[in-house]
N, C-alpha and C positions, 0 to 999 in steps of 0.2 A: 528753650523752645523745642514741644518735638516732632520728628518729623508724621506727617501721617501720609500714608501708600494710597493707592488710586482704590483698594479695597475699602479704606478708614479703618487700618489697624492700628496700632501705634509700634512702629520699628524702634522704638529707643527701651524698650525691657532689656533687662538685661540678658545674657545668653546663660544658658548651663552650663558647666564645663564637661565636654566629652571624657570618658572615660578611656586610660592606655587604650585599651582594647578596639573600641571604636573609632580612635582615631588612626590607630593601624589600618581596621582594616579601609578607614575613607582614604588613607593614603596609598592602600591599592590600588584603588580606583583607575580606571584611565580616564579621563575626564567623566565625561556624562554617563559611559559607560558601565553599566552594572558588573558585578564579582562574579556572579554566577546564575547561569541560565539555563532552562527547564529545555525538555527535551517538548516541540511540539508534537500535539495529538494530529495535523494534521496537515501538511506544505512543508515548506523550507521553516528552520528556527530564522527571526528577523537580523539578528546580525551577523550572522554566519552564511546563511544560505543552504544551511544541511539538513537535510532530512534526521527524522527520529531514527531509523534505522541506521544511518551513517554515523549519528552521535552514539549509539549505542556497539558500533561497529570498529569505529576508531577508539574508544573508549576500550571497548574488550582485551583490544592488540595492545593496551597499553600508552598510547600516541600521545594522549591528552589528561588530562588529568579530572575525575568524577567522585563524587561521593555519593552516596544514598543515606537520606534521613530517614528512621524508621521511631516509630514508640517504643520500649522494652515490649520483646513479644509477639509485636506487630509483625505480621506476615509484608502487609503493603509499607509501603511509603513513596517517599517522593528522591529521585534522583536529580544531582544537579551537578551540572558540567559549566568547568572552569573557562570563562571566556576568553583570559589571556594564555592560556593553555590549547584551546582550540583555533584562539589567533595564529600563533607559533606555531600551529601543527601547519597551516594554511602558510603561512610566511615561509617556510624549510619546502616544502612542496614546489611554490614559485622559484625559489632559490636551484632545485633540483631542476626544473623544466628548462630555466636559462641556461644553469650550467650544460644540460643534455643538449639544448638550441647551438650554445656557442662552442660544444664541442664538433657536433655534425656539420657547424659553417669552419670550422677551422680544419677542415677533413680536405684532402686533395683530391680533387675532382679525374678520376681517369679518362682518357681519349678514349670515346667507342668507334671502332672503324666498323665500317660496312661490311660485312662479309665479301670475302675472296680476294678481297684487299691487303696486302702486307710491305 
């Protein structure tokens, strides 16, 4: 019997087999989460929250990891910034603010006297 989807496809064909490569790179994957994502033309990129100028900014210094695809030749192309690369830039950051948080609460608070007082 097979089964048929609320589309009326028929789910029991068989699959193709991925190739090394593909299945590499779906094993990067973080779940639903895409490999690599474009710099937007305009707002925050959707799963990062950064602007195109910050991805291109943190990208510069080095922080995350980018490539630019171009044709032989081609002057333009399309640049694309690594999302678990730009996650990790973002995860080390947080890491830094708590470390800095729980250095300033672990600071010993000095007595202010009032002036003329000793």
């Amino acid at each position: 019997m097979t089964k048929v989807s609320p589309n009326m496809q028929n789910t029991d064909k068989p699959r193709r087999r991925l190739s090394p490569q593909v299945s590499t790179l779906l094993a990067d994957r973080n779940g639903p989460l895409p490999i690599w994502v474009r710099a937007p033309v305009q707002g925050p990129e959707y799963f990062t929250g950064f602007t195109r100028s910050k991805l291109y900014e943190i990208a510069g210094a080095g922080l995350i990891r980018s490539v630019s695809i171009r044709e032989g030749g081609a002057v333009k192309g399309v640049r694309l910034f690594d999302l678990a690369s730009v996650i990790a830039y973002i995860e080390k950051q947080v890491a830094k603010a708590e470390a800095l948080a729980q250095a300033e609460a672990d600071k010993p608070t000095e007595a202010v006297q009032p002036e003329g007082c000793q």
